[in-house]
SEMAR-556643 format. One record per residue (C-alpha): residue number from 1; residue in three letters; x negated, y, z negated. Coordinates in nm, 4 decimals. Example, Ala and Ser with C-alpha at 12.3 -4.5 7.8 and 13.67 -1.06 7.14 Angstrom:
<nodes>
   num   residuo         xx         yy         zz
     1       ALA    -1.2300    -0.4500    -0.7800
     2       SER    -1.3670    -0.1060    -0.7140
</nodes>
This chain:
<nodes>
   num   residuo         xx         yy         zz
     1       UNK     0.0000     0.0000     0.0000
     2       UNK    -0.1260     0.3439     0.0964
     3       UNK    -0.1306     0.5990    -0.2079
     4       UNK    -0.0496     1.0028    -0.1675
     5       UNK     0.0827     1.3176    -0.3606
     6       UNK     0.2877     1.5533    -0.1854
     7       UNK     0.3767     1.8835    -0.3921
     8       UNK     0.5665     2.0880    -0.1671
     9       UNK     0.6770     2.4447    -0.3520
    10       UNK     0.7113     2.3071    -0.7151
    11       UNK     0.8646     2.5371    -0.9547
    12       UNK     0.9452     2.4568    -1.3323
    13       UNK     1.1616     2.6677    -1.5567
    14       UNK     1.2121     2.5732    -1.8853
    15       UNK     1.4311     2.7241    -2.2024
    16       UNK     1.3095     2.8760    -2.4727
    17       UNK     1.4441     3.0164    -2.8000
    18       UNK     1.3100     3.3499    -2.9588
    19       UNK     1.4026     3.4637    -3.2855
    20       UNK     1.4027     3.8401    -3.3006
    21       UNK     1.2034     3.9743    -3.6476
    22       UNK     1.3349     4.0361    -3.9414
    23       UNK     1.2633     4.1144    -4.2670
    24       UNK     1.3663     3.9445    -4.6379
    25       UNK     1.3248     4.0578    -4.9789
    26       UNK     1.3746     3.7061    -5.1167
    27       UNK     1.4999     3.3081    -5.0077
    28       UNK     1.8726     3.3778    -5.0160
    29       UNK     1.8145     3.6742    -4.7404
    30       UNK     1.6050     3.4438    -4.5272
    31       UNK     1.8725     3.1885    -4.5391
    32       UNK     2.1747     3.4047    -4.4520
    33       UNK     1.9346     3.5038    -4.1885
    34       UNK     1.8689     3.2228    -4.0364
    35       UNK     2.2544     3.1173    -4.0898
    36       UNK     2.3753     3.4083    -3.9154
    37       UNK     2.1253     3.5269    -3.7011
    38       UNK     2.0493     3.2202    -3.4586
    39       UNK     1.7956     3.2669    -3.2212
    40       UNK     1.8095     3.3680    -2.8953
    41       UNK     1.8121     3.1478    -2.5664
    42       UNK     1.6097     3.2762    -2.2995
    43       UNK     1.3988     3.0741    -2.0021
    44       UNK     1.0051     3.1207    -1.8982
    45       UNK     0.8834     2.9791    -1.5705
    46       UNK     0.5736     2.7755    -1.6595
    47       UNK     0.4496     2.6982    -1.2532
    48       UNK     0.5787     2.8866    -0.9638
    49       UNK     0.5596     2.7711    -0.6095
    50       UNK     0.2704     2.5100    -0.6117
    51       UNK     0.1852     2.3253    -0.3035
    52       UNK    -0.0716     2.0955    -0.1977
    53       UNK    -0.1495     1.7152    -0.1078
    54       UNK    -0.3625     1.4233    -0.1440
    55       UNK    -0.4652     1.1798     0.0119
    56       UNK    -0.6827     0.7893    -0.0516
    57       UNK    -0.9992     0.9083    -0.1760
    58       UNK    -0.9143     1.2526    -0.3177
    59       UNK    -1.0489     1.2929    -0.6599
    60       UNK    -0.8581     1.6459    -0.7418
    61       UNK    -0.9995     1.8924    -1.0320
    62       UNK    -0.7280     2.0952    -1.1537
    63       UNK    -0.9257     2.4135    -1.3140
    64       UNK    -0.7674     2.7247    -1.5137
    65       UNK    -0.7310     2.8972    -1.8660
    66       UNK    -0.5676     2.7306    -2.1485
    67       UNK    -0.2318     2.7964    -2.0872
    68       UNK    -0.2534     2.8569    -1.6690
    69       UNK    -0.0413     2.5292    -1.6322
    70       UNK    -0.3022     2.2171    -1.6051
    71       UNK    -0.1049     1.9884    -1.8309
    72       UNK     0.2347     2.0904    -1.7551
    73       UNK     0.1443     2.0304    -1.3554
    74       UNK     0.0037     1.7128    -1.4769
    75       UNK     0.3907     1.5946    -1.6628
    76       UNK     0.5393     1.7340    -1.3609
    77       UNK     0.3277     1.4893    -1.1287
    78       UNK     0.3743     1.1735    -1.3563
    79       UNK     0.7857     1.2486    -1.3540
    80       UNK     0.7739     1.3758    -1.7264
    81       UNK     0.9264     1.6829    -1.6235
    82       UNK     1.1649     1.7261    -1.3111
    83       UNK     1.0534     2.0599    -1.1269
    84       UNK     1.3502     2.3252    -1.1085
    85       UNK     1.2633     2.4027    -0.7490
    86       UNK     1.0498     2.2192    -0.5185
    87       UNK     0.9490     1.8198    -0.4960
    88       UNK     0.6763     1.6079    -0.5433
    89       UNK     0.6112     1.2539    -0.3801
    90       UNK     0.3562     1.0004    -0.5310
    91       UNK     0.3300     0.6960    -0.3710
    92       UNK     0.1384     0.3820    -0.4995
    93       UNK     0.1406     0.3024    -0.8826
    94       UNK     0.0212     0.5450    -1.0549
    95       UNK    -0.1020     0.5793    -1.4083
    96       UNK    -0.0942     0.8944    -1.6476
    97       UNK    -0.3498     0.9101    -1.9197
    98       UNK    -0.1932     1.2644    -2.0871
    99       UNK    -0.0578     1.0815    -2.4205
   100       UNK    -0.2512     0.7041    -2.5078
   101       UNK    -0.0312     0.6665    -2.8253
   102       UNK     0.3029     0.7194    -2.6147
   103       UNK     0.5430     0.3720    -2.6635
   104       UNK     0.4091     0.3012    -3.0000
   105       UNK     0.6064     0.2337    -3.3038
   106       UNK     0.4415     0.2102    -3.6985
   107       UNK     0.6807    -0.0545    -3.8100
   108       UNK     0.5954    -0.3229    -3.5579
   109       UNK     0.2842    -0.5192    -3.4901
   110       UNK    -0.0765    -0.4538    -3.3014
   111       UNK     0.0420    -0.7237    -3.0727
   112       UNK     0.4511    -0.6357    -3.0554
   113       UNK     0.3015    -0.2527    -2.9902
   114       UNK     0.1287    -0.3829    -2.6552
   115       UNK     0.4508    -0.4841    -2.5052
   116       UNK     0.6174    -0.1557    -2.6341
   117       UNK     0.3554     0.0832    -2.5248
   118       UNK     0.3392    -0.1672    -2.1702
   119       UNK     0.6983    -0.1153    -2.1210
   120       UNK     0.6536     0.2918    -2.1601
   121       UNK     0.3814     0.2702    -1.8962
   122       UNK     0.6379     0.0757    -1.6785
   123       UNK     0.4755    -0.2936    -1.6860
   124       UNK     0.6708    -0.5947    -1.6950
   125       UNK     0.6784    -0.8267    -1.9744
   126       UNK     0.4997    -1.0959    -1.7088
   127       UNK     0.1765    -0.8619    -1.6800
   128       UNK     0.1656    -0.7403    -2.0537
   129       UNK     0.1879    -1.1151    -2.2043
   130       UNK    -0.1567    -1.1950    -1.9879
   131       UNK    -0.3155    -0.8846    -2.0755
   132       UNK    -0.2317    -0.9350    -2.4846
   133       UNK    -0.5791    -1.1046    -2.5397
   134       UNK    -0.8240    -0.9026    -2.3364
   135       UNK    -0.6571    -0.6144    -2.4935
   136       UNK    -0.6872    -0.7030    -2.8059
   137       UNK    -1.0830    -0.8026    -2.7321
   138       UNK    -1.1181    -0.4967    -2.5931
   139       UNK    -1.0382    -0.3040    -2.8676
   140       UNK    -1.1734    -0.5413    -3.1136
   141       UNK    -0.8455    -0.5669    -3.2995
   142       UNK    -0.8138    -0.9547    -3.3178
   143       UNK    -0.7820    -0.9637    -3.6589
   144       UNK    -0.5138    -0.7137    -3.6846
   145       UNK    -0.2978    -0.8529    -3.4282
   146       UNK    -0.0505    -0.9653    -3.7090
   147       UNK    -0.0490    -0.6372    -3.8830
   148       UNK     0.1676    -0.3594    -3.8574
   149       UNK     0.0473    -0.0587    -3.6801
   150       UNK     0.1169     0.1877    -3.9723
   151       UNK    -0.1719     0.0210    -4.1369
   152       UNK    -0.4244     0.0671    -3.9075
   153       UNK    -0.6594     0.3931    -3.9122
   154       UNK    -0.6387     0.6561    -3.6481
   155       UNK    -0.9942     0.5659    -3.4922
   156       UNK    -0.8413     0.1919    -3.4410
   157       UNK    -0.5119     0.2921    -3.2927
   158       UNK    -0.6556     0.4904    -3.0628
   159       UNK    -0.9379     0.2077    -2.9185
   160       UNK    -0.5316     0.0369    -2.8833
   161       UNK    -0.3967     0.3297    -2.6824
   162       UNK    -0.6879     0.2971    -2.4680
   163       UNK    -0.7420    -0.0670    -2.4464
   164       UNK    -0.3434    -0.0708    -2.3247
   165       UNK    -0.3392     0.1791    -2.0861
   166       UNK    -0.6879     0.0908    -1.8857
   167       UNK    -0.5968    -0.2125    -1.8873
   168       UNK    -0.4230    -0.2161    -1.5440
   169       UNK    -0.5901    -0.0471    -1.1966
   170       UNK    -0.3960     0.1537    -1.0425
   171       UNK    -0.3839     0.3632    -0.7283
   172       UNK    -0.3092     0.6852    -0.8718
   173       UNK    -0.4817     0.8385    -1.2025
   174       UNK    -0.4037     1.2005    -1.3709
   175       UNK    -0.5766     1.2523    -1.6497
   176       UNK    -0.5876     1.5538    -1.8785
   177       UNK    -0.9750     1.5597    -1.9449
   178       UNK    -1.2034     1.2540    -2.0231
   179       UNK    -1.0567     0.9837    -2.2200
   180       UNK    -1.2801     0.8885    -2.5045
   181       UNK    -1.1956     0.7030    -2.8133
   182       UNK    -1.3486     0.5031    -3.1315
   183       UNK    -1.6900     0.5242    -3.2327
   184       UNK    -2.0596     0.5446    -3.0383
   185       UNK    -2.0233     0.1591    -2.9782
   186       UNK    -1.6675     0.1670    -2.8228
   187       UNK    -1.7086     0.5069    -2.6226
   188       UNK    -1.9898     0.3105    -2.4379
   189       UNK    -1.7502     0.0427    -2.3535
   190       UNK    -1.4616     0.2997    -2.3067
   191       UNK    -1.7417     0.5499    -2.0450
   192       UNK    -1.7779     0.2161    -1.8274
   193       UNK    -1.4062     0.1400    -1.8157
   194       UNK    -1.3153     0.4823    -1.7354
   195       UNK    -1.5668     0.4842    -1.4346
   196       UNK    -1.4570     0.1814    -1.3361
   197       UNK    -1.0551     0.2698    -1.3377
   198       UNK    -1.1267     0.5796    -1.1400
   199       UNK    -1.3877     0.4270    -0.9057
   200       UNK    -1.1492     0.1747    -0.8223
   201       UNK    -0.8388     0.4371    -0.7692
   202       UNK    -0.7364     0.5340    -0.4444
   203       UNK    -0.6870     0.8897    -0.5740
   204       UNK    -0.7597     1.0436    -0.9326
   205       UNK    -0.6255     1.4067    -1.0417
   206       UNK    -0.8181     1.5195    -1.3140
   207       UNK    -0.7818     1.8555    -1.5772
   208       UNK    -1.0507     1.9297    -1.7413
   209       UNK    -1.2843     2.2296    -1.8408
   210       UNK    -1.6165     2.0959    -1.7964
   211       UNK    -1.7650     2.1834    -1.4847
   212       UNK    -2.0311     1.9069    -1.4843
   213       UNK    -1.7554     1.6344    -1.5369
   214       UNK    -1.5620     1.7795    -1.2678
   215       UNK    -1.8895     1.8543    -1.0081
   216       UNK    -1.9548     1.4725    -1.0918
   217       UNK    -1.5934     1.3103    -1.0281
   218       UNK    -1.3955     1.5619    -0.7845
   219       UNK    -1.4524     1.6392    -0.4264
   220       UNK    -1.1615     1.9052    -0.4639
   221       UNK    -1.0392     2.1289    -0.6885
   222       UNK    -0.6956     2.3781    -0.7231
   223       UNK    -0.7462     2.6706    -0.9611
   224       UNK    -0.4321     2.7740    -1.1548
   225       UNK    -0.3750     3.0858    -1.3056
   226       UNK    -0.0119     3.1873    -1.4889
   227       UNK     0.1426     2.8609    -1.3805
   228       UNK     0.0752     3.0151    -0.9336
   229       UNK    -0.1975     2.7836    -0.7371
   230       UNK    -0.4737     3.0832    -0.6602
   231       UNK    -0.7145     2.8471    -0.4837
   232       UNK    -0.7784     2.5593    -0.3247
   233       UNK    -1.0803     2.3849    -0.1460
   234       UNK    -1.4024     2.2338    -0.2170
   235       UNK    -1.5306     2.1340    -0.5646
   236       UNK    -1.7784     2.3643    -0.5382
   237       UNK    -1.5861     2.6532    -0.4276
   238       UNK    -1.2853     2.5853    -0.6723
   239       UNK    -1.5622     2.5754    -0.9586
   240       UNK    -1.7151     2.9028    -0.7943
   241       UNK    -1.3488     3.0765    -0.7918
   242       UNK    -1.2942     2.9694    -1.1422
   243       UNK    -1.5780     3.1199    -1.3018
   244       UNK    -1.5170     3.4661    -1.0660
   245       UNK    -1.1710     3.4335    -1.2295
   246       UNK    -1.2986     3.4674    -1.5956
   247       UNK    -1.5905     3.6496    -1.4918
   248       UNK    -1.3255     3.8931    -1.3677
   249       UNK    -1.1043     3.8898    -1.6485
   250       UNK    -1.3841     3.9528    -1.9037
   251       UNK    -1.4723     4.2814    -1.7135
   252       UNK    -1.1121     4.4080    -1.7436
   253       UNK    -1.1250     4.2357    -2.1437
   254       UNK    -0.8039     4.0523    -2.0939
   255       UNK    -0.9597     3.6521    -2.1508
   256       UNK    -0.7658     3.4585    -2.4087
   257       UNK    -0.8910     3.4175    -2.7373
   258       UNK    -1.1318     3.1216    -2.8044
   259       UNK    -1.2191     3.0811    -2.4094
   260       UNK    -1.5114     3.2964    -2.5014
   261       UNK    -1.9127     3.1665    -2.5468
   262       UNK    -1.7972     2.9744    -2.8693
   263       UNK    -1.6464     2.7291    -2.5647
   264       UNK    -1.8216     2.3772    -2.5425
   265       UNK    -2.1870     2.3999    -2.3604
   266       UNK    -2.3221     2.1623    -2.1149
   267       UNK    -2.6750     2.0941    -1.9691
   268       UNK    -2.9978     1.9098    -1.9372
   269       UNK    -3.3417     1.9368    -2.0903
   270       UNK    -3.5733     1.8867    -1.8333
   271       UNK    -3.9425     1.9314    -2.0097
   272       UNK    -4.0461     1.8404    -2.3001
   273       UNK    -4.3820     1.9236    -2.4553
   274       UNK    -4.5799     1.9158    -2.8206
   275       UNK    -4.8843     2.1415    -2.7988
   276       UNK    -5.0483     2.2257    -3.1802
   277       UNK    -4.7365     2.1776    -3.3463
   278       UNK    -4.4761     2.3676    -3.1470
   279       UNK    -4.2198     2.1799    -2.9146
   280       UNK    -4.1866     2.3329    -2.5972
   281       UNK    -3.7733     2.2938    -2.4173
   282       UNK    -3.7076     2.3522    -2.0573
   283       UNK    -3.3840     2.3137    -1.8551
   284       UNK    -3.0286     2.4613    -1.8335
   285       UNK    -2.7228     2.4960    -1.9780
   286       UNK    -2.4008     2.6228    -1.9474
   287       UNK    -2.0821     2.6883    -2.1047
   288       UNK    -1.6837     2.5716    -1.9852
   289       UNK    -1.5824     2.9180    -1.8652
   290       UNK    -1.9704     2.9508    -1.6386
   291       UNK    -2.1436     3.1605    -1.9202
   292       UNK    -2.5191     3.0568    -2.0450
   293       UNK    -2.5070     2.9941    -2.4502
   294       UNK    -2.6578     3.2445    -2.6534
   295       UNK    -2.8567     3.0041    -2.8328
   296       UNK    -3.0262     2.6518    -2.7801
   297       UNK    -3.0979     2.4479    -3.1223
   298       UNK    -3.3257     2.1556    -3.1852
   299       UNK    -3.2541     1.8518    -3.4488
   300       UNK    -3.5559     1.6601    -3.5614
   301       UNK    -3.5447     1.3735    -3.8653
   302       UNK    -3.1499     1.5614    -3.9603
   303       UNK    -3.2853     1.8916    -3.9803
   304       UNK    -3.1535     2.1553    -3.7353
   305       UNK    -3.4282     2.4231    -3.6297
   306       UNK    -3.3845     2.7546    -3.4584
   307       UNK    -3.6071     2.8614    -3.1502
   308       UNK    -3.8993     3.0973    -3.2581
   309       UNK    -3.8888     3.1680    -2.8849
   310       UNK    -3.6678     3.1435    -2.6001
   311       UNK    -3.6064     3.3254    -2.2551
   312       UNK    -3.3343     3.2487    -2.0226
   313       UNK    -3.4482     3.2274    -1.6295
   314       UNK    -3.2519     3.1890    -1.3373
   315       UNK    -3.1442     2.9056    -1.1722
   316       UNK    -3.0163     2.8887    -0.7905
   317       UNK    -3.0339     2.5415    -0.7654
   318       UNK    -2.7709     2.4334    -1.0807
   319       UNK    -2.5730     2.7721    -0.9362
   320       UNK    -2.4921     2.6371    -0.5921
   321       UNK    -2.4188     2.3168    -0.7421
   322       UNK    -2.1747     2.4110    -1.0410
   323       UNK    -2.0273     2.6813    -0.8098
   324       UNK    -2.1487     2.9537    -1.1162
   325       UNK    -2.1160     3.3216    -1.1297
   326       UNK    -2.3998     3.4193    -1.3387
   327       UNK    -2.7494     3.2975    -1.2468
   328       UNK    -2.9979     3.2963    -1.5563
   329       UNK    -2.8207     2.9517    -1.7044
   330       UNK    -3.2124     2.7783    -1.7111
   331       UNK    -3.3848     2.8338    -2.0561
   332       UNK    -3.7539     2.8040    -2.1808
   333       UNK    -3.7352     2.7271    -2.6046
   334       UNK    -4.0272     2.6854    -2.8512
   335       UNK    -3.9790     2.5383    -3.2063
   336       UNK    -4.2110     2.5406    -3.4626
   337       UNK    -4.2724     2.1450    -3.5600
   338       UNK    -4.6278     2.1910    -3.8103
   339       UNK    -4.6064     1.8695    -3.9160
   340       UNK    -4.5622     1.6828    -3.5192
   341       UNK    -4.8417     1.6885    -3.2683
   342       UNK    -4.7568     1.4689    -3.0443
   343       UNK    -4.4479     1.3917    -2.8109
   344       UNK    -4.5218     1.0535    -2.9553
   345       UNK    -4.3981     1.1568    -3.3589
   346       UNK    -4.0676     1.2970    -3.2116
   347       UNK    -3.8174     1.1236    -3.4252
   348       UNK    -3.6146     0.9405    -3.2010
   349       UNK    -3.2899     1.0374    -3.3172
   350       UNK    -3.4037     1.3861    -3.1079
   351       UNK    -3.1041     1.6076    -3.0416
   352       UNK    -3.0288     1.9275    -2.8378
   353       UNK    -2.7834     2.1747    -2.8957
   354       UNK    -2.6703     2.4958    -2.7211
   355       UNK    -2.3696     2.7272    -2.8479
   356       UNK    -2.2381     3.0823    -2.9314
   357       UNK    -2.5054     3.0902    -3.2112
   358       UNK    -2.6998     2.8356    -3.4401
   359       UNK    -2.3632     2.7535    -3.6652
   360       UNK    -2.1980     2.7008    -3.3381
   361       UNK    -2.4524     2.5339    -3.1987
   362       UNK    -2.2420     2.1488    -3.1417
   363       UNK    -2.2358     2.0880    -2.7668
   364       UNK    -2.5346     1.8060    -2.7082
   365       UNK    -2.7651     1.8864    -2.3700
   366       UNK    -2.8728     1.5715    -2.2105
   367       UNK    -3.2158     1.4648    -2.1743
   368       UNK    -3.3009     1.4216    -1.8327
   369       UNK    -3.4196     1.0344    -1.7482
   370       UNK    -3.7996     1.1408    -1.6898
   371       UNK    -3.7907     1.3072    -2.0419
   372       UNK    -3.6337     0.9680    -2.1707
   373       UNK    -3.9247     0.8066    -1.9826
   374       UNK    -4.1643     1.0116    -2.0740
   375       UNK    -4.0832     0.9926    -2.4392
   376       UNK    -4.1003     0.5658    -2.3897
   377       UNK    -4.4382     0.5790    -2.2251
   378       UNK    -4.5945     0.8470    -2.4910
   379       UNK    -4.4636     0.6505    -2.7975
   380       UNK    -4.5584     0.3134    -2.6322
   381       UNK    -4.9605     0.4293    -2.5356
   382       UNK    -4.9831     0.5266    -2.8839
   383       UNK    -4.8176     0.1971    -3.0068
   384       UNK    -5.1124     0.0265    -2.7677
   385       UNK    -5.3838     0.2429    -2.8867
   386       UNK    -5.2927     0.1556    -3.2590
   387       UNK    -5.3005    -0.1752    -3.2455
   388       UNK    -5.5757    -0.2110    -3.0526
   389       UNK    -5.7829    -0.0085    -3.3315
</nodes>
């Protein structure tokens, strides 16, 4: 069976009930207030005239503020919400990973919760009863099969949500960002799922706000802004009209609170050098809405250390590829380490952060696989060179 999404001039309107402001002295006014002053009934378009289409092998980023209308265009396409105006056609079976934990019910089993949350996904009872056991393997819930939900923690119900619904492929995927769940252990299992679900997909329509997810998944991208479709084309040129978007909306100071530099940073480390006890950082980094972090911070042995140097520089080569506004996203770092000499003593639980400022400082930049290497070889010669002597 082929697979497509047609979206031809979607609108959704939706009511909404304000309640004007008013003031109370004391409980027995707010109550006669709220008796006999209900609130008023009024209606907000969320998306307005949306149009485009995919086809097999589309992998679609859908970019925009929080609040432009990623998630709601997302409900609209899975048939959560019926558009006021407008239709949309998805053909092949298609699976929505918006809600993991939709279907489930506390009072009834791990295993009785498969078939419920199945049946919310639209599986029949057939295909749920021989997927019960490789779900519960997957999620490594075996020996709560018997056990009601309710008594689980939230970490294991939601390796459940995830073991349930990747356990099918399907043609179509929306997802509103990554899925991740569980611990460091799980997430590895739940990465190579997830790459393996959307590899096998015949099209995959993904929200997120990381540009380097996005750049590494989507060949295409639609930008919304106030629930309207303001672009659509390339990856690159959807991530490029994003970031002029906030760029332009930070000149004129009208950016939504929290979408500032506090946003979540992404990046590499491409060099890393110990010279006379100071660790020398090279590579880039940049944050959600295309801005480069104010600050880069280092964590050797548990202890988080500041730079007692750093310089941004520019970078043309992650700009064309990230579609970026702003150009000086590469960064040269030096941290004072008196007591390391070597790239050899670097603990290996060596982490890199970059953020709004040290305290904010959360976001973890990759090491690049020759720094990994590098790291291997240095700490193996001087493993050699010990034992030898």
């Amino acid at each position: 069976m082929t697979a497509s999404i047609l979206v031809d001039q979607v609108s959704l309107t939706v009511p909404i009930y304000v309640q004007r402001e008013r003031k109370a002295s004391g409980w027995v006014q707010t109550l006669l207030g709220a008796a006999f002053d209900p609130p008023k009934r009024e209606t907000t378009r969320l998306l307005e005239s949306i149009s485009f289409e995919a086809r097999e092998g589309d992998r679609i980023a859908i970019l925009g503020r929080n609040g432009a209308g990623k998630s709601t265009l997302l409900r609209v396409l899975n048939g959560v919400y019926a558009p006021t105006a407008g239709r949309v056609e998805v053909t092949g079976t298609c699976q929505a990973l918006l809600n993991i934990s939709l279907g489930f019910n506390g009072e009834a089993t791990v295993r009785e919760n498969i078939l419920l949350r199945g049946t919310a996904m639209g599986l029949s009872s057939a295909q749920l009863r021989a997927q019960i056991e490789p779900i519960l393997d997957f999620s490594g819930l075996h020996d709560k099969s018997n056990h009601r939900l309710r008594t689980l923690s939230s970490g294991q119900k939601m390796r459940l949500g995830f073991a349930i619904s990747t356990a099918f492929q399907h043609d179509v995927i929306l997802m509103d960002e990554w899925v991740g769940a569980g611990d460091a252990a799980f997430m590895a299992k739940a990465t190579e799922r997830m790459r393996d679900r959307v590899g096998g997909s015949k099209i995959v329509v993904l929200a997120s706000h990381s540009a380097g997810l996005l750049r590494g998944i989507c060949n295409r991208g639609i930008l919304l802004e106030q629930g309207r479709l303001v672009f659509a084309g390339d990856i690159v040129s959807s991530l490029r009209a994003y970031h002029e978007l906030l760029a332009r909306l930070r000149e004129e100071e009208s950016a939504l609170p929290g979408e500032g530099r506090a946003a979540s940073t992404y990046g590499f480390v491409e060099q890393l050098v110990v010279q006379r006890g100071v660790a020398h950082l090279q590579g880039w980094c940049v944050t959600q809405d295309g801005m480069p972090p104010e600050v880069v911070v280092m964590s050797v042995e548990g202890e988080r250390l500041e730079p007692i140097a750093m310089e941004r520089y520019e970078r043309p080569d992650v700009v064309r590829h990230l579609g970026l506004k702003r150009t000086d996203v590469g960064f040269r770092a030096q941290f004072a380490l008196p007591h390391v000499h070597s790239l050899a003593e670097l603990d290996t639980d060596l982490q890199v952060y970059g953020g709004a400022s040290p305290a904010q400082a959360t976001s973890v930049l990759r090491l690049a696989p020759a720094v990994v290497a590098m790291m291997h070889e240095t700490r193996h010669a001087a493993a050699t060179g010990a034992a030898a002597s």
